[in-house]
BALOBA-1460 file (C-alpha; in Angstrom, 3 decimals):
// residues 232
<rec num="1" residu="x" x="94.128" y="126.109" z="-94.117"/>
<rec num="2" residu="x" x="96.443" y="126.544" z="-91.379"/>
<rec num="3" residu="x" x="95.879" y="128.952" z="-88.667"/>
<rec num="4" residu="x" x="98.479" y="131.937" z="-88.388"/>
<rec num="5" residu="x" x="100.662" y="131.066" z="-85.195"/>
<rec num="6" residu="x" x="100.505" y="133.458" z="-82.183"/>
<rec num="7" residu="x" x="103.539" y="135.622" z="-82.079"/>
<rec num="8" residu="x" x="105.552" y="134.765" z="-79.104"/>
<rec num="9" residu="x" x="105.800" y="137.504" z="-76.469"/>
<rec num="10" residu="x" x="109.264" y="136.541" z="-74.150"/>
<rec num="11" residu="x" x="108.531" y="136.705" z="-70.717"/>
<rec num="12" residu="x" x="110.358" y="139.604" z="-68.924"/>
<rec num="13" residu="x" x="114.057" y="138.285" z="-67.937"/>
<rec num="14" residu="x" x="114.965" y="139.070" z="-63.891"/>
<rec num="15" residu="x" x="118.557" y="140.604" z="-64.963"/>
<rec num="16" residu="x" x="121.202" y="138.395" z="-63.250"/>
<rec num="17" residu="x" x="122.798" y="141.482" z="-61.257"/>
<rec num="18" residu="x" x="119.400" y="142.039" z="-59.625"/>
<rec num="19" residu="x" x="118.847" y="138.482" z="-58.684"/>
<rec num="20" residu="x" x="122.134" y="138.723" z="-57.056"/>
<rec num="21" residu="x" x="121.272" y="142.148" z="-55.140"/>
<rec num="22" residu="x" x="118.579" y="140.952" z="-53.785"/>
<rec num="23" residu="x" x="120.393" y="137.286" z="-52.840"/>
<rec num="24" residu="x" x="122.453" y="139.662" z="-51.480"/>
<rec num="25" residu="x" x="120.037" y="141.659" z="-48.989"/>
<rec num="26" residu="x" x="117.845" y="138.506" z="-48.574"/>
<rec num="27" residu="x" x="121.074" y="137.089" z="-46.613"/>
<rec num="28" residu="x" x="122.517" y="140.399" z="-45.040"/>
<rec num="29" residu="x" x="119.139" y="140.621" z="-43.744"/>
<rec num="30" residu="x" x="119.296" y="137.066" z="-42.537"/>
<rec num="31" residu="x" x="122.867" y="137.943" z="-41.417"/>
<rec num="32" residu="x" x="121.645" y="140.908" z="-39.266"/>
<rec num="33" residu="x" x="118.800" y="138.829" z="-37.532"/>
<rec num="34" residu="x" x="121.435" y="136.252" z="-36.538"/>
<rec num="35" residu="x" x="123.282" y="138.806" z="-34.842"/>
<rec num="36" residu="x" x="120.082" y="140.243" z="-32.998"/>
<rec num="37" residu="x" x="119.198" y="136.707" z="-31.829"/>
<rec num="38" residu="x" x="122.837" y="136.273" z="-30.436"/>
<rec num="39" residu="x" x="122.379" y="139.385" z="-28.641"/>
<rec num="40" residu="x" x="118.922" y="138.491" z="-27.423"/>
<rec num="41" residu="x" x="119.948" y="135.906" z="-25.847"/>
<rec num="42" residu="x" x="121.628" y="137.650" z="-23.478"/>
<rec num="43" residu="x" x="119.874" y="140.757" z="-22.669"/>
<rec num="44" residu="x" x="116.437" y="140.373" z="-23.610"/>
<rec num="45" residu="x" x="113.939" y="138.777" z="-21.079"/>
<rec num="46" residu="x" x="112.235" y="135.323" z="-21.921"/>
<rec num="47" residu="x" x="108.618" y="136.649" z="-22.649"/>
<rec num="48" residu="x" x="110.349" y="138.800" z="-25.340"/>
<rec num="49" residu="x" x="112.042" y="136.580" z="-27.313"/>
<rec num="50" residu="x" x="109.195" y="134.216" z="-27.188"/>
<rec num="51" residu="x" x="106.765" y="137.176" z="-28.850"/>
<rec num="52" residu="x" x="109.475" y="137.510" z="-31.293"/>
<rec num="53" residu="x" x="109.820" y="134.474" z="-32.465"/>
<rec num="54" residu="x" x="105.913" y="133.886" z="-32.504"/>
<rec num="55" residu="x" x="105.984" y="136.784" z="-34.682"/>
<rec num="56" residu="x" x="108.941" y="135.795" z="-37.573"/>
<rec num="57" residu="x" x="107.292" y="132.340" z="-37.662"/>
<rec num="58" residu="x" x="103.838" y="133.865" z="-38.732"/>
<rec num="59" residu="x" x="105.976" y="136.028" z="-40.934"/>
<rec num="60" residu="x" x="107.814" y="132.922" z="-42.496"/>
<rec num="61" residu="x" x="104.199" y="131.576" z="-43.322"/>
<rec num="62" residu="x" x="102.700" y="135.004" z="-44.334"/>
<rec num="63" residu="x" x="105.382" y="135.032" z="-47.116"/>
<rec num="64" residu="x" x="105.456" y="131.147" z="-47.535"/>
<rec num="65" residu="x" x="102.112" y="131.398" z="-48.495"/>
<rec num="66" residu="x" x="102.346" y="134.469" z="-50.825"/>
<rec num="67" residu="x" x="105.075" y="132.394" z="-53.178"/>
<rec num="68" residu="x" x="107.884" y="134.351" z="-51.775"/>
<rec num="69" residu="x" x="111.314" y="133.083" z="-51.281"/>
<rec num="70" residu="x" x="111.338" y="132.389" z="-47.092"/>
<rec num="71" residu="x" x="114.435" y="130.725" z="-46.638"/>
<rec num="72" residu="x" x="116.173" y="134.217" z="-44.705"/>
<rec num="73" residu="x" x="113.439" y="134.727" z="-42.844"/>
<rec num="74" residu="x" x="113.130" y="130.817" z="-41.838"/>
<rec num="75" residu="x" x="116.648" y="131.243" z="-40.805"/>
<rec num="76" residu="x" x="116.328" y="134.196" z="-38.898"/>
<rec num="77" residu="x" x="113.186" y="132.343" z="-37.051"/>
<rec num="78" residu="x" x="115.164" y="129.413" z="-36.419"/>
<rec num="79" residu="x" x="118.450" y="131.377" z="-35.136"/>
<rec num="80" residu="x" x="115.972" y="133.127" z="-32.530"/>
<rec num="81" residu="x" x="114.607" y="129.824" z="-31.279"/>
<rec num="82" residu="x" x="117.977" y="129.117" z="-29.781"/>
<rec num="83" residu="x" x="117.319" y="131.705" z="-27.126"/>
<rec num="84" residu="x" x="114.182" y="130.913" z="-26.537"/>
<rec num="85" residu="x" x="114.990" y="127.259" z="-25.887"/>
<rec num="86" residu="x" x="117.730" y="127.716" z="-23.835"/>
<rec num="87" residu="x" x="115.606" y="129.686" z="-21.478"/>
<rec num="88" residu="x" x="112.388" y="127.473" z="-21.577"/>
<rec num="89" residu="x" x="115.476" y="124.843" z="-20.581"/>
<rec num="90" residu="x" x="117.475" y="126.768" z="-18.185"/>
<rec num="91" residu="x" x="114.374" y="128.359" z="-16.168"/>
<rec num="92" residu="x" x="112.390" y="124.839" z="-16.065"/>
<rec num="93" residu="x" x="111.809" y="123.946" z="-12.286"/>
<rec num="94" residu="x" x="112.390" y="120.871" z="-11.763"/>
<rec num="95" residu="x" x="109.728" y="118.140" z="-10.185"/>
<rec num="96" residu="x" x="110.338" y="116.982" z="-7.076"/>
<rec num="97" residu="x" x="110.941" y="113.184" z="-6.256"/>
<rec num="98" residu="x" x="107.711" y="111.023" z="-6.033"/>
<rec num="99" residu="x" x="106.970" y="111.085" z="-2.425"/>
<rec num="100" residu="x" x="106.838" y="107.607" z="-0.628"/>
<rec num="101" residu="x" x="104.951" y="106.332" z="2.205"/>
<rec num="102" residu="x" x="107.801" y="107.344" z="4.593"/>
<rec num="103" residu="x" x="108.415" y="110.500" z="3.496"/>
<rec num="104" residu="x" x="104.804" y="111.599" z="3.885"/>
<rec num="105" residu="x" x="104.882" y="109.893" z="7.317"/>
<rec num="106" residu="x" x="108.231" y="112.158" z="8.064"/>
<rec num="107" residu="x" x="106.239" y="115.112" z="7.206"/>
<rec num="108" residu="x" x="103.195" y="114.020" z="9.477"/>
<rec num="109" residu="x" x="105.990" y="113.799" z="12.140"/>
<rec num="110" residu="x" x="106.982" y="117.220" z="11.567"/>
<rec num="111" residu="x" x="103.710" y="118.440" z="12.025"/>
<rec num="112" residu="x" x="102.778" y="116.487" z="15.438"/>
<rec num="113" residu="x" x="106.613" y="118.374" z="16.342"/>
<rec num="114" residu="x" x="104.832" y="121.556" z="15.221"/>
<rec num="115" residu="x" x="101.594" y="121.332" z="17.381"/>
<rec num="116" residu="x" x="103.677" y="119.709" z="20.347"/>
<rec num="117" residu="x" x="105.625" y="123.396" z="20.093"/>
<rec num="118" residu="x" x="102.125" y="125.458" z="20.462"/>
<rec num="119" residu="x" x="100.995" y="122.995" z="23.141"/>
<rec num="120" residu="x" x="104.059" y="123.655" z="24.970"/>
<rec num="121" residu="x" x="103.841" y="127.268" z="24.499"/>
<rec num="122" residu="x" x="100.627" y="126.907" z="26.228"/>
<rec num="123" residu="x" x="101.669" y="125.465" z="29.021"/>
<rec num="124" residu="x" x="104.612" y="127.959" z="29.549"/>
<rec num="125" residu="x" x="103.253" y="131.286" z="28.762"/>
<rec num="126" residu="x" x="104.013" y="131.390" z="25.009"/>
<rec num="127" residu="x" x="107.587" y="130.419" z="25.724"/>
<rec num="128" residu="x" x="109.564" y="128.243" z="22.859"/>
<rec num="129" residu="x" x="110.514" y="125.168" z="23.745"/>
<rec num="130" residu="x" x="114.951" y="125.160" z="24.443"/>
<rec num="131" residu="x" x="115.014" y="122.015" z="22.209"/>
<rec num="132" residu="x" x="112.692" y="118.969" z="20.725"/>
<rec num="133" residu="x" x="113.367" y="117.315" z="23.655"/>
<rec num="134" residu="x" x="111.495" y="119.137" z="26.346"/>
<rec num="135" residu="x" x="108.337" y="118.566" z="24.076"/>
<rec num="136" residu="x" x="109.121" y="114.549" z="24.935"/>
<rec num="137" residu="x" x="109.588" y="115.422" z="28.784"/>
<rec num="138" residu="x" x="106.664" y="117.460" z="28.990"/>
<rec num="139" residu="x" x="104.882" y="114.666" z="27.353"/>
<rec num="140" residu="x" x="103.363" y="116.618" z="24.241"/>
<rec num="141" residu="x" x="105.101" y="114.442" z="21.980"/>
<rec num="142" residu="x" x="106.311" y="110.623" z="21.824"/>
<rec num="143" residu="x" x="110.135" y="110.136" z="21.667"/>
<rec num="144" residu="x" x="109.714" y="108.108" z="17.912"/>
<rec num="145" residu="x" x="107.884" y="111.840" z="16.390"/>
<rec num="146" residu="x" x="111.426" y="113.056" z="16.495"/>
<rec num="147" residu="x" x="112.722" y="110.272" z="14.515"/>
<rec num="148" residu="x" x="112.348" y="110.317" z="10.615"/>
<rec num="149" residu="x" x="110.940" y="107.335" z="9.268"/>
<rec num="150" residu="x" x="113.349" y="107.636" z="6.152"/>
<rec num="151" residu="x" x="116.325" y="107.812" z="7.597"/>
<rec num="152" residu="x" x="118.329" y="104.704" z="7.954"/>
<rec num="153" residu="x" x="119.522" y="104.690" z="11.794"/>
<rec num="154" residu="x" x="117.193" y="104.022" z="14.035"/>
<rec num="155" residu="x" x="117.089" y="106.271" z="17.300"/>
<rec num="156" residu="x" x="118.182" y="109.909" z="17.848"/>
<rec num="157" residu="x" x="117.285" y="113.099" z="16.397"/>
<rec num="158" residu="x" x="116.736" y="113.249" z="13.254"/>
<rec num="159" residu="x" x="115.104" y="117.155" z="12.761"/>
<rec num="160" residu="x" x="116.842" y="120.397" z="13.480"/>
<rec num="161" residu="x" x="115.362" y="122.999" z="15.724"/>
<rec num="162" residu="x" x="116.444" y="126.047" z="17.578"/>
<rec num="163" residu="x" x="114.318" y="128.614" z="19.535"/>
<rec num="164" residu="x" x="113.446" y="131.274" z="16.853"/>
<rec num="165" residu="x" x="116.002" y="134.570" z="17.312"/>
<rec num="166" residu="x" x="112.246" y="136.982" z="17.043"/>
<rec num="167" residu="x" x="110.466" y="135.093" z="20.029"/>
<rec num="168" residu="x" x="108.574" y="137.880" z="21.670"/>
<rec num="169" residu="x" x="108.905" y="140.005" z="18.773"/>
<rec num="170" residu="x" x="105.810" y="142.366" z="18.401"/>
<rec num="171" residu="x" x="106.186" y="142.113" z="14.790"/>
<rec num="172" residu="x" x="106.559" y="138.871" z="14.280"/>
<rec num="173" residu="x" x="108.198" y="137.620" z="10.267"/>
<rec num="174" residu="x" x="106.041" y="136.508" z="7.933"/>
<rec num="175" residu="x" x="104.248" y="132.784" z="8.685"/>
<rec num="176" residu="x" x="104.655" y="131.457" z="4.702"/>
<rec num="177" residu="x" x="108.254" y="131.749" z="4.891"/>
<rec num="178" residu="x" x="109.721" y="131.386" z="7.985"/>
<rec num="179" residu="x" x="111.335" y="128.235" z="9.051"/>
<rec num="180" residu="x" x="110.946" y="126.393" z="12.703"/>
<rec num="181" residu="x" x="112.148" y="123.373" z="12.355"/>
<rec num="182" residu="x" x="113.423" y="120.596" z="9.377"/>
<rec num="183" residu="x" x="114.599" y="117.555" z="8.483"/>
<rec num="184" residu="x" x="118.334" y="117.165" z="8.542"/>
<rec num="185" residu="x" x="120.626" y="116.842" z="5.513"/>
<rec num="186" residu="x" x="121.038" y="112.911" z="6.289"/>
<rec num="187" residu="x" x="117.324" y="111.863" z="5.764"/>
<rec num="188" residu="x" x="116.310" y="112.199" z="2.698"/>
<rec num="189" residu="x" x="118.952" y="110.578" z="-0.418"/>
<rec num="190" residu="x" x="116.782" y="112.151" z="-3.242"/>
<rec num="191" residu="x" x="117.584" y="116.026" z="-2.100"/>
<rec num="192" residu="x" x="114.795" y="116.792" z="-0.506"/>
<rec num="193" residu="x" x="113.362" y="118.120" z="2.954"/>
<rec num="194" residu="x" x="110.585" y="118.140" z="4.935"/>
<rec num="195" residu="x" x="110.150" y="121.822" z="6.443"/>
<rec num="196" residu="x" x="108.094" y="123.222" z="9.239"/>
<rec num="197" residu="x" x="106.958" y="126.834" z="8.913"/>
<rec num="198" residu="x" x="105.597" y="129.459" z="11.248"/>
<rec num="199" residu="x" x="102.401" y="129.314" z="10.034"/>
<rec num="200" residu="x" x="102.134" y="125.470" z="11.567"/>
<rec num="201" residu="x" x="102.595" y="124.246" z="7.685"/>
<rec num="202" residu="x" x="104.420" y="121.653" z="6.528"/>
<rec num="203" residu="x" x="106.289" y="121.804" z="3.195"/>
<rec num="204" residu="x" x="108.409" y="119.559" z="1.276"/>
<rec num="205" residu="x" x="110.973" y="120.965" z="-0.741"/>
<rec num="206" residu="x" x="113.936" y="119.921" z="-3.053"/>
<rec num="207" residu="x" x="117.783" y="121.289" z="-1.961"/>
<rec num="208" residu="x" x="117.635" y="123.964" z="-3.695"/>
<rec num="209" residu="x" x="114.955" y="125.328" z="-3.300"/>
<rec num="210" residu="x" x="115.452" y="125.150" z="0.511"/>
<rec num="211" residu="x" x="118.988" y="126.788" z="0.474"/>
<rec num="212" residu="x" x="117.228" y="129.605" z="-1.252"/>
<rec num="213" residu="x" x="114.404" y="129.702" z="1.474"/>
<rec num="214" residu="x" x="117.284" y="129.811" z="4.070"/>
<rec num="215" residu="x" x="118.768" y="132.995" z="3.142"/>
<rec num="216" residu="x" x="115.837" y="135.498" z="3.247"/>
<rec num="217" residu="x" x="116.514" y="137.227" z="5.768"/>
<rec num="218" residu="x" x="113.859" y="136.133" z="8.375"/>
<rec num="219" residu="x" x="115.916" y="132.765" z="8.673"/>
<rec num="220" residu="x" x="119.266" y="134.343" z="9.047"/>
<rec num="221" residu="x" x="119.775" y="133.049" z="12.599"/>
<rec num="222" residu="x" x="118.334" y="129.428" z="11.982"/>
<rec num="223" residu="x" x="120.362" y="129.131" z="9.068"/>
<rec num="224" residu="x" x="123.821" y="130.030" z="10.696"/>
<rec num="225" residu="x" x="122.534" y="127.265" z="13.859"/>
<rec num="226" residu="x" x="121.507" y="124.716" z="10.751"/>
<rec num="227" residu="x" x="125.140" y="125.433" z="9.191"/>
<rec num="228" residu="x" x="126.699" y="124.813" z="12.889"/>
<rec num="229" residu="x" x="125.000" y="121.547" z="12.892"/>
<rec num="230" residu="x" x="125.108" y="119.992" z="9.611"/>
<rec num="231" residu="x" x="128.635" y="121.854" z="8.713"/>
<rec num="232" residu="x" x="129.119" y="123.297" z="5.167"/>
């Protein structure tokens, strides 16, 4: 005897219009976080946009995993990577050149220059030294410390000093970032320079990062005598 057959019960029908309304908010909504990621991109800082973006892409999963439709929300996510990216890329510091053998023996140069300068200021009552070569003459440094080992031309002076404008100062500028003496532009062919500081440290730093170190305004006057010498 055959078994009466289950009614069939239709499933409920999404009308088409409200499939298409909410098409139609998914992507204004998608639409709207476009334009908040274009403007984020210029006004908001890095650290925000990167919490933001954290954020939509644990959203995109939240509702990934739920069975909901993600692809507005992935869009949005993706659309705010851009400024993220471009940031990360833009504010990226970039490495220095591998130092070599000569360019670490430049920099021990520059430091034998730097305690020749405080044995000379010994001799002479804490007096600077008029230029790098009185520090040969009085014998507190060899002629060859003055010549970088990098740079191509043998003989002459290859580092830039000038007797600090704030000698005898009471308040003397701060040690970490002010500048005694350097390598000159020539020297080095991969941008970088070999810089003696007031603290009797030795740093080596790319172009750029040097040019910014010369205009704080503890370097004012060495950096107009630097410009004089090198030119522009």
């Amino acid at each position: 005897m055959n078994e009466p057959a289950e009614p069939h019960i239709d499933e409920p029908q999404t009308p088409p219009d409200a499939r298409a309304g909410r098409r139609r908010k998914a992507w204004v909504f998608a639409m709207a976080g476009c334009a908040a990621a274009l403007v984020a991109n210029f006004v908001a800082p890095l650290w925000l946009n990167a919490a933001i973006l954290v954020v939509l892409v644990n959203a995109v999963l939240v509702v990934w995993a739920r069975g909901h439709r993600v692809r507005p929300l992935a869009v949005v996510a993706c659309l705010w990577a851009v400024p993220v990216l471009i940031g990360l890329v833009t504010t990226a510091k970039p490495r220095l050149p591998r130092a070599t053998p000569r360019s670490v023996l430049c920099m021990t140069r520059l430091k034998g220059i730097g305690n020749g300068i405080a044995l000379y200021a010994m001799q002479y009552a804490d007096a600077w030294p008029p230029d790098l070569h009185a520090l040969v003459v009085d014998n507190v440094v060899e002629l060859r410390q003055l010549e970088c080992p990098v740079e191509a031309t043998a003989g002459g002076l290859d580092f830039f000093y000038t007797p600090p404008a704030w000698a005898g100062d009471p308040s003397p500028p701060p040690e970490d970032t002010t500048i005694i003496a350097c390598d000159l532009r020539r020297n080095h062919s991969d941008r970088t320079r070999n810089v003696l500081l007031c603290g009797s440290r030795v740093d080596r730093l790319g172009e750029d990062d040097f040019q910014a170190l010369l205009t704080r305004p503890e370097n004012a006057a060495f950096a107009a005598a630097l410009r004089a010498a090198e030119g522009p």
